[in-house]
DRENDO-1510 file (C-alpha; in Angstrom, 1 decimal, always signed):
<recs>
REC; n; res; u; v; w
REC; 1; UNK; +35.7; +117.7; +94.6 .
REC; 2; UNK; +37.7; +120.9; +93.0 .
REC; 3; UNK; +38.1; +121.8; +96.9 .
REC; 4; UNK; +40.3; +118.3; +97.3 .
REC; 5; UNK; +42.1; +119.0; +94.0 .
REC; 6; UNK; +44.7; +121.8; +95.6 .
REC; 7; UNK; +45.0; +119.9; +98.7 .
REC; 8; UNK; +45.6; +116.2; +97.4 .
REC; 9; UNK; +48.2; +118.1; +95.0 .
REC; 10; UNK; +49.8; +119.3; +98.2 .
REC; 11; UNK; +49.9; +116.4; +100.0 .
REC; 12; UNK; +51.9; +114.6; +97.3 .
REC; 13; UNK; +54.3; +118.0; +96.9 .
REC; 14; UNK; +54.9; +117.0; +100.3 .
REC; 15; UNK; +55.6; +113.6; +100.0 .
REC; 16; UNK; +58.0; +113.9; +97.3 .
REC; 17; UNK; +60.1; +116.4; +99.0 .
REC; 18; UNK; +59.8; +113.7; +101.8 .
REC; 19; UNK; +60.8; +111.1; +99.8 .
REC; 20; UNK; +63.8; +112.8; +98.2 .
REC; 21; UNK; +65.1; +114.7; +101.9 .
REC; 22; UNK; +65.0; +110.9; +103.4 .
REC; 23; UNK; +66.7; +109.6; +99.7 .
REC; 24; UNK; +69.5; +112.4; +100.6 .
REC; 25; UNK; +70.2; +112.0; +104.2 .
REC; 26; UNK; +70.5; +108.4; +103.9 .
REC; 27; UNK; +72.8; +108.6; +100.7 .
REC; 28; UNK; +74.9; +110.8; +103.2 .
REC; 29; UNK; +74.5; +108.8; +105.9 .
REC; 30; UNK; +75.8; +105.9; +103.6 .
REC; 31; UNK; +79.0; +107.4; +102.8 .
REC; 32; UNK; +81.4; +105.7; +104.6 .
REC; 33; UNK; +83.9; +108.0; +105.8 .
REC; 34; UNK; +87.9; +107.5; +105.7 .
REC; 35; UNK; +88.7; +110.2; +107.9 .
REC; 36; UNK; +90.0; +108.6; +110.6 .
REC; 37; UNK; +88.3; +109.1; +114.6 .
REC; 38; UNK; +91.7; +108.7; +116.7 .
REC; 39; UNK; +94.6; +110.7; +115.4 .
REC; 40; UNK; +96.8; +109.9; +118.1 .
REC; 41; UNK; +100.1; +108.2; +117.6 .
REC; 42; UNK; +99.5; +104.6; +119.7 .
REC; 43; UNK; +102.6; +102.8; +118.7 .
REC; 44; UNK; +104.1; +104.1; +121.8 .
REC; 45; UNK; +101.3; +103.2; +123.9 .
REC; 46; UNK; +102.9; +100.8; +127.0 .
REC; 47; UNK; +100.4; +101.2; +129.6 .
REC; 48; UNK; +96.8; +100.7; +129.5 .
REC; 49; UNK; +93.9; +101.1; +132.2 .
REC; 50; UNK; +90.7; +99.6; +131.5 .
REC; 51; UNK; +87.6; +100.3; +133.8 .
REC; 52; UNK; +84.3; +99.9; +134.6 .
REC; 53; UNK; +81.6; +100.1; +137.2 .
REC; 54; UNK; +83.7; +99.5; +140.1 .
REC; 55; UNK; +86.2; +97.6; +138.7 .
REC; 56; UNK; +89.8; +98.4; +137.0 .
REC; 57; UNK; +92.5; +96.4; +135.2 .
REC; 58; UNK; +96.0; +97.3; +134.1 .
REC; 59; UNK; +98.1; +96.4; +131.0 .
REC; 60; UNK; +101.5; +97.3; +131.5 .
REC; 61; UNK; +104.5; +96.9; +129.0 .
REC; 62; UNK; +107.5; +95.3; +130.9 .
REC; 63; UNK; +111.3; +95.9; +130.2 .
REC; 64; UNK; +111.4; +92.9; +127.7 .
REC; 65; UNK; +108.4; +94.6; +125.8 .
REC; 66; UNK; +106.0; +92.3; +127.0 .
REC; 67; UNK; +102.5; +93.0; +127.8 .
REC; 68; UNK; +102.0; +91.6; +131.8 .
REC; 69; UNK; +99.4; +91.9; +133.9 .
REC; 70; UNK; +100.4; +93.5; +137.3 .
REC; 71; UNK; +97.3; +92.1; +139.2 .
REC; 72; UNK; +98.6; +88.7; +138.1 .
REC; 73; UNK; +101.8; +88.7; +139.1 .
REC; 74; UNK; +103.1; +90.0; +136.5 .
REC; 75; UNK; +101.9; +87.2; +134.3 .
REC; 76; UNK; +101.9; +88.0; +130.0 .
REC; 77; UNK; +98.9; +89.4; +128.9 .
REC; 78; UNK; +97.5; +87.6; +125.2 .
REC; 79; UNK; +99.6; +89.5; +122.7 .
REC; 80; UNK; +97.0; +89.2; +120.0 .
REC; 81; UNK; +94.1; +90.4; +122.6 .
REC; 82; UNK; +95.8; +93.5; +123.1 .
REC; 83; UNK; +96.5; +94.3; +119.4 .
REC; 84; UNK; +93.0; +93.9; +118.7 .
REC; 85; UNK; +92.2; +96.4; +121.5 .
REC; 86; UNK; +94.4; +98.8; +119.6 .
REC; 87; UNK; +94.2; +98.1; +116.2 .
REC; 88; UNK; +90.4; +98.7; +116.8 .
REC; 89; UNK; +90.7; +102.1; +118.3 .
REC; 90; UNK; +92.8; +102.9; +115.2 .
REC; 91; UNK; +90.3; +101.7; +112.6 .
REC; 92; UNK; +86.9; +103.6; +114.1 .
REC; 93; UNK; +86.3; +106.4; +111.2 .
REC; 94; UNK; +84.6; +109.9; +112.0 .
REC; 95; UNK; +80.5; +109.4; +110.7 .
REC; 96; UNK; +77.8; +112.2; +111.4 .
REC; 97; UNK; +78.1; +113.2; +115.1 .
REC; 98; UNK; +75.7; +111.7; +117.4 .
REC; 99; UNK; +75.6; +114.7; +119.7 .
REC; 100; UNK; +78.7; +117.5; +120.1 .
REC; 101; UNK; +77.5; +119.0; +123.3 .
REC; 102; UNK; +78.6; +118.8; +127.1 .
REC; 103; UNK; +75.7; +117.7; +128.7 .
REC; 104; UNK; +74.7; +115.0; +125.8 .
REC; 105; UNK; +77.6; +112.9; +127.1 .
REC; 106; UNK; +75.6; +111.5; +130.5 .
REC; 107; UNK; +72.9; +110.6; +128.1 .
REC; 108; UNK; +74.7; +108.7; +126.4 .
REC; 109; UNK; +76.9; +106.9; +128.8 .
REC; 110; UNK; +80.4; +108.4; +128.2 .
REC; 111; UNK; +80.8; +111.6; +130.7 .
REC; 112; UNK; +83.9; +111.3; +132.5 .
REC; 113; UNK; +82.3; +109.9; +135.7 .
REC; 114; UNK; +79.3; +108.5; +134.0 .
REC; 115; UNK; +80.5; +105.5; +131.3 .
REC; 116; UNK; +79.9; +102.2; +130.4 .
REC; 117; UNK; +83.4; +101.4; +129.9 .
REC; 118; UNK; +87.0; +103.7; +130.3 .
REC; 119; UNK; +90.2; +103.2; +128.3 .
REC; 120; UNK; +93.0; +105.2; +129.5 .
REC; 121; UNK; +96.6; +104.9; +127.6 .
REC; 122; UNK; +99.5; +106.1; +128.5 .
REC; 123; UNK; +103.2; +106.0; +127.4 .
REC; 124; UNK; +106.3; +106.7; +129.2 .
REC; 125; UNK; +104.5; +107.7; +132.1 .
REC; 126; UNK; +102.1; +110.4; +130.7 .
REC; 127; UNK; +98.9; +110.1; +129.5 .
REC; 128; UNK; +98.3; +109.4; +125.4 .
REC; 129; UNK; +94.3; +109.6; +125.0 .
REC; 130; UNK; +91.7; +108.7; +126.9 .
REC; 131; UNK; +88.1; +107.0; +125.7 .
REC; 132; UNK; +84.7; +106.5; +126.9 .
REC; 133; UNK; +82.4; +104.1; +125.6 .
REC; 134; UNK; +78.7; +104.2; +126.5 .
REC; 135; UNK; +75.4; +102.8; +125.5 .
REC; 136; UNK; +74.2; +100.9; +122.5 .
REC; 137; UNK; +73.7; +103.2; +119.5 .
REC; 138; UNK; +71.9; +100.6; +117.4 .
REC; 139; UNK; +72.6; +96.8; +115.8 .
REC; 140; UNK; +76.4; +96.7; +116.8 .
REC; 141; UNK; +77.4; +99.7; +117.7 .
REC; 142; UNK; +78.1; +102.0; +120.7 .
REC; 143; UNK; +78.5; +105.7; +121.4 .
REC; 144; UNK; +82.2; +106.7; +122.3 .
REC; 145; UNK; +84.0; +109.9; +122.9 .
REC; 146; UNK; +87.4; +111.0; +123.0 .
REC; 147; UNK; +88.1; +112.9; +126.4 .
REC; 148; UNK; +88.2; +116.8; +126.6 .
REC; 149; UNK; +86.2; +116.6; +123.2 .
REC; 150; UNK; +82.3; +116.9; +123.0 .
REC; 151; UNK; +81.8; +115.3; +119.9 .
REC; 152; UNK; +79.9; +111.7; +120.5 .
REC; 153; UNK; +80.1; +109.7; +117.6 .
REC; 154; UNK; +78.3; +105.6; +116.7 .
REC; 155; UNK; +80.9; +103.6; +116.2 .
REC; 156; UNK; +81.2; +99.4; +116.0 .
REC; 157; UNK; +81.8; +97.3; +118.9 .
REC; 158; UNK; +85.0; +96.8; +119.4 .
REC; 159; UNK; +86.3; +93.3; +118.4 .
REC; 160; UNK; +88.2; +92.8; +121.7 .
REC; 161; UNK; +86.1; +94.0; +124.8 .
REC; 162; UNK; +87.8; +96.2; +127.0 .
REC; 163; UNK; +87.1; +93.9; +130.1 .
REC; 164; UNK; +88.4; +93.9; +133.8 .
REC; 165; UNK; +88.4; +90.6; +134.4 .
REC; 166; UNK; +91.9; +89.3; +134.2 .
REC; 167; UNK; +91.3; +86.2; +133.5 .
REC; 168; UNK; +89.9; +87.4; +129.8 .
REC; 169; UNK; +93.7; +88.9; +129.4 .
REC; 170; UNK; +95.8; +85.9; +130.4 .
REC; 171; UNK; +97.9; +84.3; +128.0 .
REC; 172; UNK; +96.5; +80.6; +127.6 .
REC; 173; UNK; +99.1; +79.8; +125.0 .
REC; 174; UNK; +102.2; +80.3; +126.7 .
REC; 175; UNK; +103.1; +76.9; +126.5 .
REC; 176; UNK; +102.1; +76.5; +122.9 .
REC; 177; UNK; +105.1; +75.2; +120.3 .
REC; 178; UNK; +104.6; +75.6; +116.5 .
REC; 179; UNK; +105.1; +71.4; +114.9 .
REC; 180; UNK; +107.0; +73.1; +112.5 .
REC; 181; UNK; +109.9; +73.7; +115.1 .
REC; 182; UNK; +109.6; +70.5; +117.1 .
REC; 183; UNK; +112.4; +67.9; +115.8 .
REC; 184; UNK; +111.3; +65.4; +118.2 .
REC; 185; UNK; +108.6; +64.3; +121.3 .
REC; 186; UNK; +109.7; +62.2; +123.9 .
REC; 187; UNK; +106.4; +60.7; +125.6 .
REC; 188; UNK; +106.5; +57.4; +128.1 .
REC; 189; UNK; +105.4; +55.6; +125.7 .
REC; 190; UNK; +106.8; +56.4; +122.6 .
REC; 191; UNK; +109.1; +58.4; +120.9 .
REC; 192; UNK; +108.9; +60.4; +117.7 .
REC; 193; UNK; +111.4; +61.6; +115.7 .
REC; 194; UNK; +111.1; +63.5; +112.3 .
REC; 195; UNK; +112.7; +63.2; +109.3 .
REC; 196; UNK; +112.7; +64.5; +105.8 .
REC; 197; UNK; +108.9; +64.0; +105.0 .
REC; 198; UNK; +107.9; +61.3; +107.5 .
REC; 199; UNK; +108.7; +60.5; +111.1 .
REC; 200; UNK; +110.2; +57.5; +113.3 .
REC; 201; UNK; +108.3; +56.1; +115.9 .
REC; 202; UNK; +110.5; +54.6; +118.6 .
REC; 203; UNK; +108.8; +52.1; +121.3 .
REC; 204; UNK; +110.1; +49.2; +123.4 .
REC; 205; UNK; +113.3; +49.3; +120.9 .
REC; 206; UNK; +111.4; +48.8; +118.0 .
REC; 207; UNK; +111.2; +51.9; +115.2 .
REC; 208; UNK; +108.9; +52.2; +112.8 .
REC; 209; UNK; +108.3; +55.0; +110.2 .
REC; 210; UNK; +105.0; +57.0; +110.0 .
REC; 211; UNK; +103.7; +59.4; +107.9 .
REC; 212; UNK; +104.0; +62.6; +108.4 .
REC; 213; UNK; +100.1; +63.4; +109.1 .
REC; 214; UNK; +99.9; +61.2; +111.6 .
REC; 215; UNK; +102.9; +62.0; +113.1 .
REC; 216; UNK; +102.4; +65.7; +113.0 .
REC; 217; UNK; +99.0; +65.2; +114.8 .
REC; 218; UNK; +100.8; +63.8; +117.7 .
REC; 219; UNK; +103.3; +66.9; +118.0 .
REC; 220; UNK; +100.3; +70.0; +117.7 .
REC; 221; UNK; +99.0; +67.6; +120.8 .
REC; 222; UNK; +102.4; +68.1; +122.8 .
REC; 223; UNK; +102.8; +71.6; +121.1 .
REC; 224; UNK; +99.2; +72.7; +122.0 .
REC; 225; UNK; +98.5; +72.7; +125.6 .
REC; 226; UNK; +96.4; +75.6; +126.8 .
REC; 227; UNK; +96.3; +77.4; +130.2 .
REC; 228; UNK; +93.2; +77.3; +132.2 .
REC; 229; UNK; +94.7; +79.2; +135.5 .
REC; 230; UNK; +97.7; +81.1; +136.7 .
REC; 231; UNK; +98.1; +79.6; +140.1 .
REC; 232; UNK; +101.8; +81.6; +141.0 .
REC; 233; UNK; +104.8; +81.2; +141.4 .
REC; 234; UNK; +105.0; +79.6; +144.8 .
REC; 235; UNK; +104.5; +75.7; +144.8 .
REC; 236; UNK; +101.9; +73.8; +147.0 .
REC; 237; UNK; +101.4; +70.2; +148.2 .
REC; 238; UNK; +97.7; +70.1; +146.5 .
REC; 239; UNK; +99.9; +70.9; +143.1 .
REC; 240; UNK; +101.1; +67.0; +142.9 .
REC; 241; UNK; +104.2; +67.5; +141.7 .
REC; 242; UNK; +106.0; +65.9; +144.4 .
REC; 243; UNK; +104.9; +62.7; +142.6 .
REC; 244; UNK; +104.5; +63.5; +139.0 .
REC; 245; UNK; +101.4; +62.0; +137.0 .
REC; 246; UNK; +103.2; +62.6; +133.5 .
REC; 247; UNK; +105.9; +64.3; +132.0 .
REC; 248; UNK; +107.5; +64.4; +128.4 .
REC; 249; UNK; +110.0; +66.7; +126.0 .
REC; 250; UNK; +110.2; +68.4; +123.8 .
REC; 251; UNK; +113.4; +69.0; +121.0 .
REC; 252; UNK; +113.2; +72.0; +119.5 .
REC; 253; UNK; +115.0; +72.9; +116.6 .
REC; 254; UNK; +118.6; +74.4; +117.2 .
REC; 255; UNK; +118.7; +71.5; +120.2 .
REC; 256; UNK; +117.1; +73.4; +122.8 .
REC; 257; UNK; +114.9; +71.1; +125.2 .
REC; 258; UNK; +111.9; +71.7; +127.6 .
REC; 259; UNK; +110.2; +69.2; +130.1 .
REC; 260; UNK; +106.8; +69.3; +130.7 .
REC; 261; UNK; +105.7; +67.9; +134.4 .
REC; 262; UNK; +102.7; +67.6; +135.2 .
REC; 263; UNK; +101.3; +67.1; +138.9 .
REC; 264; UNK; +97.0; +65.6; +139.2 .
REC; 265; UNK; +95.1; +68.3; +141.0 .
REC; 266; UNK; +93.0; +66.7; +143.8 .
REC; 267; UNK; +89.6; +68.7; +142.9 .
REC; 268; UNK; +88.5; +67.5; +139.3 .
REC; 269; UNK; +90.2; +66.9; +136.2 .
REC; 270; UNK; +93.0; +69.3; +136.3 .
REC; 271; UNK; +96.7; +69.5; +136.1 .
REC; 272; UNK; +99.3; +71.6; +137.3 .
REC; 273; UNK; +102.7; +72.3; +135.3 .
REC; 274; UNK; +105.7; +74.3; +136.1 .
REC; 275; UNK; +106.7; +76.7; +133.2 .
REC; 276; UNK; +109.4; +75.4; +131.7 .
REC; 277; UNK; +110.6; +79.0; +131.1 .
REC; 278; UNK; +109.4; +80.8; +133.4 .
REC; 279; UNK; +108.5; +81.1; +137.0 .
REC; 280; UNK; +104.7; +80.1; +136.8 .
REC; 281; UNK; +102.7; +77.6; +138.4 .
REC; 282; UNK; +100.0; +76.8; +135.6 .
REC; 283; UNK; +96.5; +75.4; +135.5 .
REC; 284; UNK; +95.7; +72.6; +132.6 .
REC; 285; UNK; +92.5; +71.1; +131.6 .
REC; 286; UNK; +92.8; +67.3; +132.1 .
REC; 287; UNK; +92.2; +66.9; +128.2 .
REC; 288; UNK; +95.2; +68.0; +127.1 .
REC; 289; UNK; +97.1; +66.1; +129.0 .
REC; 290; UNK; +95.1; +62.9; +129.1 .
REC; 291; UNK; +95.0; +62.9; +124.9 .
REC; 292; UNK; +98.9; +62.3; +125.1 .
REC; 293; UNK; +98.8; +59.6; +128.2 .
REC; 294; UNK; +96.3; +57.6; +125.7 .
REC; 295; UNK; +98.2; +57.6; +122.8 .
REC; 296; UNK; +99.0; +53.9; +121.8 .
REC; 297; UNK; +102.1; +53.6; +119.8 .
REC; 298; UNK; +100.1; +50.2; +117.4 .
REC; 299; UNK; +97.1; +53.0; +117.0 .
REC; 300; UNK; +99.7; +55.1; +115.0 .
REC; 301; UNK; +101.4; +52.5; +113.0 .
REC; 302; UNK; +97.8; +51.0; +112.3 .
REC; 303; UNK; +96.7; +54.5; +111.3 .
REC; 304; UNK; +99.7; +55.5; +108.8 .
REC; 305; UNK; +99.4; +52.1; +107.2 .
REC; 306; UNK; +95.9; +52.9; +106.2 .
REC; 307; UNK; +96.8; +56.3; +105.0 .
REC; 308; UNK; +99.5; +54.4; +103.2 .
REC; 309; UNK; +97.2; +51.9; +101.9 .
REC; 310; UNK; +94.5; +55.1; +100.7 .
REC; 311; UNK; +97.1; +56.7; +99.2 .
REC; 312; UNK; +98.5; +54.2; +96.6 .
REC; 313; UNK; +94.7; +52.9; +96.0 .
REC; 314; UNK; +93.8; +56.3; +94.9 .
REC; 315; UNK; +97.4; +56.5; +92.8 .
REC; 316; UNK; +96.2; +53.3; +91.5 .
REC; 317; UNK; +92.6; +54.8; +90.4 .
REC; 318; UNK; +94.4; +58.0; +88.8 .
REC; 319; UNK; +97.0; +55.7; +86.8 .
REC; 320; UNK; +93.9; +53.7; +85.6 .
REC; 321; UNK; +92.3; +56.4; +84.7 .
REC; 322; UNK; +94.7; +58.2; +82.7 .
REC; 323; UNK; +96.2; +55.4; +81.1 .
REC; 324; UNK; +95.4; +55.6; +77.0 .
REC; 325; UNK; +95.0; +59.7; +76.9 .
REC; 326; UNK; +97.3; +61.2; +74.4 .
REC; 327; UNK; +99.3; +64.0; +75.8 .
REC; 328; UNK; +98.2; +67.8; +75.3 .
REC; 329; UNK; +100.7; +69.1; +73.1 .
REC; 330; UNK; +100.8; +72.8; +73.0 .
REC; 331; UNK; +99.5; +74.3; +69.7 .
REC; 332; UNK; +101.9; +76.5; +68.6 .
REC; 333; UNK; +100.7; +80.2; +67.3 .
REC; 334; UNK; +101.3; +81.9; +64.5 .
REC; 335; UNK; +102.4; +85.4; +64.8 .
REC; 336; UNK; +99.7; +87.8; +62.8 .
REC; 337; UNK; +101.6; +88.5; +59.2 .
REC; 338; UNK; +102.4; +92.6; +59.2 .
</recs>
């Protein structure tokens, strides 16, 4: 028993010099660090080169300072994807090094000919930085290096993925309109017109004003088609657009107009539509297009006159309830005698 004494008292020297080593490396470990990773200047980046295993994509600024995408014709690349890209890179922060020497980086998936995924950016022709991001280096995070440096560090997965499939670039808004700068829609059956805080709905000669809800729901439909494909800019018989299936416009504000055409695809429920400023033969999902061919000019009236009809009922209930209350009048304060 006095023979277990000295060692039971080491064992728990042990374990309490454990216990605060592993209480200090994770306090440091916890310390999120502000220095930042990437201390290159990006805002001139206009060139980008994404790769992977066999595959490569391109992101190039063009002379209007739009992002394109030369594998697709030069067609715009989604602004906001391509901020996220690089907003990202300019976010990760320096932590404790995962490795810092040479021949750690094929271990980790980020040698220069050994990498999960390869970001290249350039500007005005010469090469800005270049980074290499590898394997998984726990819950939501990756290992990534800066080229011509040895450090590897964990950093988080990057919000936009630096894929090489175009079609996770394209821009599938292009045709999108804010309601707020839409003065009126001109559908086949209908038209709508706004004014001050309601709109006029125009069909078979007859106007009628609706409320603004219901009328702004019809223009975010007009304003809001997406873009499933980029077919080019050459025209083809199987587009349907010889014989339209639908077309309306749009008034912007300042007077500017833009017709939307649409031609029926013969394979499924898709659409085809001209840019109306630009040179593009688009794909559309047949739901965009078939929610405004079903709108029913009685629907809306219908539906703003119940609005209408909510909206005073529940005026009603609020005068009701407030009629007999005395008014709150202020108290007024006394300044503290000096």
């Amino acid at each position: 028993m006095k023979n277990a004494v000295p060692l039971l008292t080491a064992l728990l020297a042990v374990q309490i010099s454990l216990a605060f080593g592993i209480k200090y490396f994770d306090t440091q470990r916890g310390t999120p660090s502000t220095e930042k990773l990437i201390k290159t200047d990006l805002s001139k980046v206009d060139k980008i080169v994404l790769e992977e295993k066999n595959a490569s994509l391109v992101l190039q600024k063009n002379s209007d300072n739009v992002w394109v995408l030369p594998s697709k014709l030069d067609y715009p690349a989604e602004p906001e994807s391509v901020s996220r890209l690089l907003d990202g890179l300019k976010e990760y922060t320096r932590g404790w090094p995962v490795a810092k020497t040479e021949d750690a980086a094929p271990r980790f998936r980020v040698a220069d000919n050994n990498f999960q995924e390869k970001i290249t950016l350039s500007a005005g022709g010469k090469e800005v930085d270049t980074y290499l991001i590898g394997s998984a280096a726990g819950f939501n995070k990756v290992h990534f290096r800066i080229a011509r440096q040895t450090e590897i560090n964990a950093v988080e997965l990057p919000s936009q993925n630096a894929s090489t499939n175009v079609d996770d670039w394209i821009d599938r808004g292009i045709l999108h309109i804010e309601p707020d700068n839409i003065v009126s829609v001109d559908l086949p059956q209908l038209k709508l017109a706004r004014r001050q805080k309601a709109f006029d709905l125009t069909s078979r000669d007859k106007t009628t004003t609706i409320d603004a809800l219901t009328g702004g729901e019809v223009l975010e439909n007009a304003g809001g088609i997406d873009v499933s494909d980029v077919l080019g800019t050459e025209i083809a018989p199987s587009y349907g657009l010889t014989s339209p299936a639908f077309s309306y416009t749009i008034t912007k504000k300042g007077g500017g107009k833009l017709n939307f055409v649409f031609g029926k695809m013969a394979d499924g429920n898709f659409y085809v539509i001209k840019q109306p400023t630009g040179p593009f033969y688009l794909k559309v999902d047949g739901y965009f297009v078939d929610r405004l061919k079903n709108i029913v000019p009685g629907e809306l009236i219908a539906k703003s006159d119940q609005l209408r009809k909510m909206r005073e009922k529940a005026d009603k209930v609020l005068i009701e309830r407030t009629k007999g209350m005395q008014p709150v009048v202020p108290t007024e304060i006394e300044s503290p005698k000096k």
